[in-house]
C-alpha positions in Angstrom: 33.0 -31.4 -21.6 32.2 -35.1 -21.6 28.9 -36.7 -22.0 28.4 -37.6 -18.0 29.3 -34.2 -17.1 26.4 -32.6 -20.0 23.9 -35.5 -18.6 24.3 -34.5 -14.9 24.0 -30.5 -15.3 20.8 -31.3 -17.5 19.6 -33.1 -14.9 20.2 -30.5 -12.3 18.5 -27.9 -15.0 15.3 -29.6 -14.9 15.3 -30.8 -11.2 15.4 -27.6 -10.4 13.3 -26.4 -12.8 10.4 -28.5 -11.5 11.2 -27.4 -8.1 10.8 -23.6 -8.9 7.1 -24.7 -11.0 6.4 -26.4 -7.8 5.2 -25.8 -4.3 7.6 -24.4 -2.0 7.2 -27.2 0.2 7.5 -29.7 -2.1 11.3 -29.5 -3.4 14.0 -32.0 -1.3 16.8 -32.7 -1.8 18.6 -33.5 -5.3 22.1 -35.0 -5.3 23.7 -34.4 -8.5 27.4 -36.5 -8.7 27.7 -35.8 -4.6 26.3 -32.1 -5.0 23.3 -31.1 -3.1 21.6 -29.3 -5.4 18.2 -28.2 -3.3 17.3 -28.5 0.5 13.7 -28.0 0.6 13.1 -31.0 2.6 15.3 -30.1 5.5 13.6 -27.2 6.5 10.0 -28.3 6.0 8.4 -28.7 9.1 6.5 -32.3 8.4 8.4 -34.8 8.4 10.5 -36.7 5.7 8.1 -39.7 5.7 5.0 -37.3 6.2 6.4 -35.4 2.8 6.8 -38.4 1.1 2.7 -39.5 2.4 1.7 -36.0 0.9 3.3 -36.6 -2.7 1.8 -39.8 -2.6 -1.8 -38.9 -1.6 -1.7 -36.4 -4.5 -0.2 -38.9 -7.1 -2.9 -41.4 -5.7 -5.8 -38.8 -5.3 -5.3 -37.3 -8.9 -5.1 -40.5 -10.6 -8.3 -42.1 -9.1 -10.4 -38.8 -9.4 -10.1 -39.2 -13.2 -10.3 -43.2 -13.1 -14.1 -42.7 -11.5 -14.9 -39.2 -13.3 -12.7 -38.9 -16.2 -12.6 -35.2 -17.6 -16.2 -33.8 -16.4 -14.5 -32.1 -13.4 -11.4 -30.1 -12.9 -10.3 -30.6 -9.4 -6.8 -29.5 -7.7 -5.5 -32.0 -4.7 -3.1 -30.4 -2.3 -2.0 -32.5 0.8 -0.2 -30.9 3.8 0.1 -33.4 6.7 -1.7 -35.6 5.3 -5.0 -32.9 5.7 -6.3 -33.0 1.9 -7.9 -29.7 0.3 -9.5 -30.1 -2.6 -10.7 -26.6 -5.3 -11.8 -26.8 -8.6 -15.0 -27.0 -10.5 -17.8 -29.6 -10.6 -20.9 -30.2 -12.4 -22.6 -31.1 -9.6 -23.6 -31.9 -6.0 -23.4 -35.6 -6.8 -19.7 -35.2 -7.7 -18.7 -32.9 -5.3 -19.2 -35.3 -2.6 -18.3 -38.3 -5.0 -14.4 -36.5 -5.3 -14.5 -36.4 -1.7 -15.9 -39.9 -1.0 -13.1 -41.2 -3.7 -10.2 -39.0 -1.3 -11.2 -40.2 1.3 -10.3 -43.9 0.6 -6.9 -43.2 -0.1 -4.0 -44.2 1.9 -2.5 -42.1 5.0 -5.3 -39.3 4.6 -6.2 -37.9 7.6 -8.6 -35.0 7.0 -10.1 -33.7 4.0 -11.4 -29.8 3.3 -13.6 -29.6 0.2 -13.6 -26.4 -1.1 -14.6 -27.4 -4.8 -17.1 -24.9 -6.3 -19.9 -26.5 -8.8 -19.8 -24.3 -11.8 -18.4 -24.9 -15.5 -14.5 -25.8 -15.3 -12.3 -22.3 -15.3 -10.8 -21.8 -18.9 -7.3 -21.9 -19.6 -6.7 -17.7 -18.6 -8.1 -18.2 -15.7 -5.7 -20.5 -14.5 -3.1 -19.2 -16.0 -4.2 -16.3 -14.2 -4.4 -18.2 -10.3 -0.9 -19.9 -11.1 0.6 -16.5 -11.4 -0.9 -15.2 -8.6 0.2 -18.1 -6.8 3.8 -17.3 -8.1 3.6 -14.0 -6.3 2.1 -14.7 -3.5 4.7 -17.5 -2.7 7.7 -14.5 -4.0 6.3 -12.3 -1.3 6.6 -15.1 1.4 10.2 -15.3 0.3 10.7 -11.7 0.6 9.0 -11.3 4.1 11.8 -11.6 6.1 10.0 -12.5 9.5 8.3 -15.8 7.5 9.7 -19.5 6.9 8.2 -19.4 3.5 9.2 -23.3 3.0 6.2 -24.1 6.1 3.6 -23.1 3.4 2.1 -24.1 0.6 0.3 -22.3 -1.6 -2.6 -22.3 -4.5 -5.0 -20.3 -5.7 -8.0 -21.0 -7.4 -10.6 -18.4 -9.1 -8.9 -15.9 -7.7 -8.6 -17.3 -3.8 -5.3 -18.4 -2.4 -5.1 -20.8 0.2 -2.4 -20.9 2.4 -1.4 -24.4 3.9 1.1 -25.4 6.4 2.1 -25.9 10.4 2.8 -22.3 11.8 2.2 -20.2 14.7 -0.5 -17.6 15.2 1.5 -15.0 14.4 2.9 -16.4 11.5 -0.8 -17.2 10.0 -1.5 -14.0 10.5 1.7 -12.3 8.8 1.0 -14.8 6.0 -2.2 -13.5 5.2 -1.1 -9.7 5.1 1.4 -10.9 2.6 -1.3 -12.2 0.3 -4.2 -10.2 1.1 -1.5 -7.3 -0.3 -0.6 -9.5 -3.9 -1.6 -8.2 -6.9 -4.8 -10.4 -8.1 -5.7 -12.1 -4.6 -9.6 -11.6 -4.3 -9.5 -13.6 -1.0 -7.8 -14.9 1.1 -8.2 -18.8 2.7 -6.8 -20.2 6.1 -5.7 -24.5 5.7 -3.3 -24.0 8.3 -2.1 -26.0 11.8 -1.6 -23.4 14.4 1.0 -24.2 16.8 3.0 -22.8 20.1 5.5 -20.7 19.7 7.7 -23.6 22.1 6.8 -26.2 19.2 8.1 -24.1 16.5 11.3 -23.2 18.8 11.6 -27.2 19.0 11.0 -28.0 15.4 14.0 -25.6 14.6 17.6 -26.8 13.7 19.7 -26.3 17.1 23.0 -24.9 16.4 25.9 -27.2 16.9 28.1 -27.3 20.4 30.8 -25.0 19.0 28.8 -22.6 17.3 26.8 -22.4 20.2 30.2 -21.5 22.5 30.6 -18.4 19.8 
């Protein structure tokens, strides 16, 4: 086995590793010596350049929440579509709306839903405990067969998941049931963009002429 061939499959180990420990919306496409090892992006239903806004209003958001309140808070930024929602734990009022004032400066964010709680920061089993549940809940998208699980994210904070994403009514819906029934979901909260059942049947790959002739 040469050396190129060791480098590229660790590569592909940990690119896909970090994909897994990720969202499920937040995985594109890795090319590994002309081998497309994941395709996340292609069946997200932002697009490219809105995926690539989201990853960098995180980066962005994260980075400047602890440049102007350093470790007195413990907040989670999640960006779908450029709609922000920010959990976690605050001192206080003042910082509360301080995060939020700080998000909302940053490039390409559209909206922001503040959902940060002010009490003492969670301890280490408890979020271990919420990324676990979040592992499950985001299993039992996979398994419902009737559900795009890639047009959700997922996170769960004190014991509440919130589900984010662009889906139809009856996909918000059947999204819920899965993670109202997960094992340590206390409750259950809706960041989602409803839309039409005709938008969704125009967001999705059409099959090609021939296949179509079949």
């Amino acid at each position: 086995m040469t050396m190129k061939f060791k480098s590229q499959k660790l590569i592909a180990l940990l690119a896909l590793t970090a994909c897994l420990g990720g969202t499920l919306s937040a995985c594109a496409p890795i090319i590994i010596g002309g081998a497309v090892v994941g395709s996340m992006m292609a069946t997200d239903r932002r697009t490219s350049g809105t995926q690539i806004e989201d990853e960098g209003i995180e980066m962005k958001g994260a980075s400047r929440i602890s440049d102007n309140l350093g470790d007195r808070v413990h907040v989670n930024l999640t960006s779908y579509n450029r709609q922000v929602l920010l959990t976690g734990e605050v001192p206080n009022a003042q910082d509360k709306q301080l995060v939020e004032q700080v998000i909302s400066k940053v490039e390409n964010v559209r909206s922001i839903v503040n959902e940060i709680a002010v009490l003492g920061s969670a301890t280490f089993t408890q979020r271990s405990s919420d990324a676990l549940v979040t592992g499950r809940v985001k299993a039992g998208l996979v398994d419902a067969k009737d559900l795009f699980a890639n047009a959700f994210k997922v996170t769960t904070e004190r014991g509440t998941t919130y589900l984010m994403g662009r889906v139809t009514q009856r996909e918000a819906d059947r999204a819920t049931e899965v993670a109202r029934s997960t094992p340590g979901v206390q409750k259950v909260v809706r960041v989602l963009e409803i839309i039409s059942e005709d938008e969704l049947t125009n967001m999705l790959p059409k099959p090609a002429a021939n296949e179509a002739k079949k």
